[in-house]
C-alpha positions as CSV (number, residue, x, y, z in Angstrom):
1,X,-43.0,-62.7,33.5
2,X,-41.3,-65.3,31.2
3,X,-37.2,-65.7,31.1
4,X,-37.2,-63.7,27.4
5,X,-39.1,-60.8,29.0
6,X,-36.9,-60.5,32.4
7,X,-33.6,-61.3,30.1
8,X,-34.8,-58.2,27.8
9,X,-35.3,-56.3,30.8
10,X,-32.0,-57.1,32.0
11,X,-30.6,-56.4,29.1
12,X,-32.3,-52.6,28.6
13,X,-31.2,-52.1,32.2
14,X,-27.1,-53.0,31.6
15,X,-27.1,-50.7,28.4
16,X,-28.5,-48.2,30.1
17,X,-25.7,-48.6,32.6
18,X,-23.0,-49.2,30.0
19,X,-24.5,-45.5,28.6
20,X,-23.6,-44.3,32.1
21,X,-20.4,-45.3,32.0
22,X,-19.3,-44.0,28.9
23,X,-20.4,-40.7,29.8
24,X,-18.5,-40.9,33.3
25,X,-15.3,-42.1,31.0
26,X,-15.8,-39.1,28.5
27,X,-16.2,-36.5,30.9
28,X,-13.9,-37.6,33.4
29,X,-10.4,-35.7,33.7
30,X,-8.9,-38.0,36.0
31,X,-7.0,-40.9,34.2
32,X,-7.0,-43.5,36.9
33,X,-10.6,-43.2,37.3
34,X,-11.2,-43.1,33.1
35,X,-9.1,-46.9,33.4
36,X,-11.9,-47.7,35.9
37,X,-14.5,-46.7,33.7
38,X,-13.0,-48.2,30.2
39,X,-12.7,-51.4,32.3
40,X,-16.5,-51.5,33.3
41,X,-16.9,-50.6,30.2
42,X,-15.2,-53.5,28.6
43,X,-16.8,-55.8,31.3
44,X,-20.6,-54.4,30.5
45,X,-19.9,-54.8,26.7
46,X,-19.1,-58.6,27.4
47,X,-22.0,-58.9,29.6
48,X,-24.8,-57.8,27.0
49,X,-23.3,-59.4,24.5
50,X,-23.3,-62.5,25.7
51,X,-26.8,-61.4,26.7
52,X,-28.1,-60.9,23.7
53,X,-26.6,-64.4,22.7
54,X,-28.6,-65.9,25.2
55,X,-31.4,-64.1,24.0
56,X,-31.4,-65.6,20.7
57,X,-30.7,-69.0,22.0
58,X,-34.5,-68.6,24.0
59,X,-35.8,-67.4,20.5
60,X,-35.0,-69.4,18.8
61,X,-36.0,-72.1,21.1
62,X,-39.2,-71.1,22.2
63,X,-40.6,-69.0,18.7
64,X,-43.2,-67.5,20.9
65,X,-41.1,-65.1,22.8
66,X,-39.8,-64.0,19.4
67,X,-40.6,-60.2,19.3
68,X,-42.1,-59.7,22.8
């Protein structure tokens, strides 16, 4: 498995988990534990995009992995 493919797996996993999270912090009633939630939130949403940064550094880099 090359970097690009584990970092796009990575990726696919931590949105998937940032979905989560959202719909803990929409459906939750409790307001401490919607702070937690926008929190992660915030923290996930840094996480993936500096991801997807990365991402395009290794495309742009290797062409190759461009797509895959």
């Amino acid at each position: 498995m090359t970097v690009s493919s584990q970092v796009k797996q990575t990726l696919a996993g931590l949105k998937n988990c940032h979905s989560t999270l959202l719909t803990y912090a929409v459906q939750s009633q409790n307001l401490e534990e919607k702070k937690v939630y926008q929190e992660a939130l915030a923290t996930t949403k840094e996480v993936i995009k500096d991801l997807e940064e990365r991402l395009k550094t290794i495309e742009f880099q290797e062409p190759q992995y461009k797509g895959n």
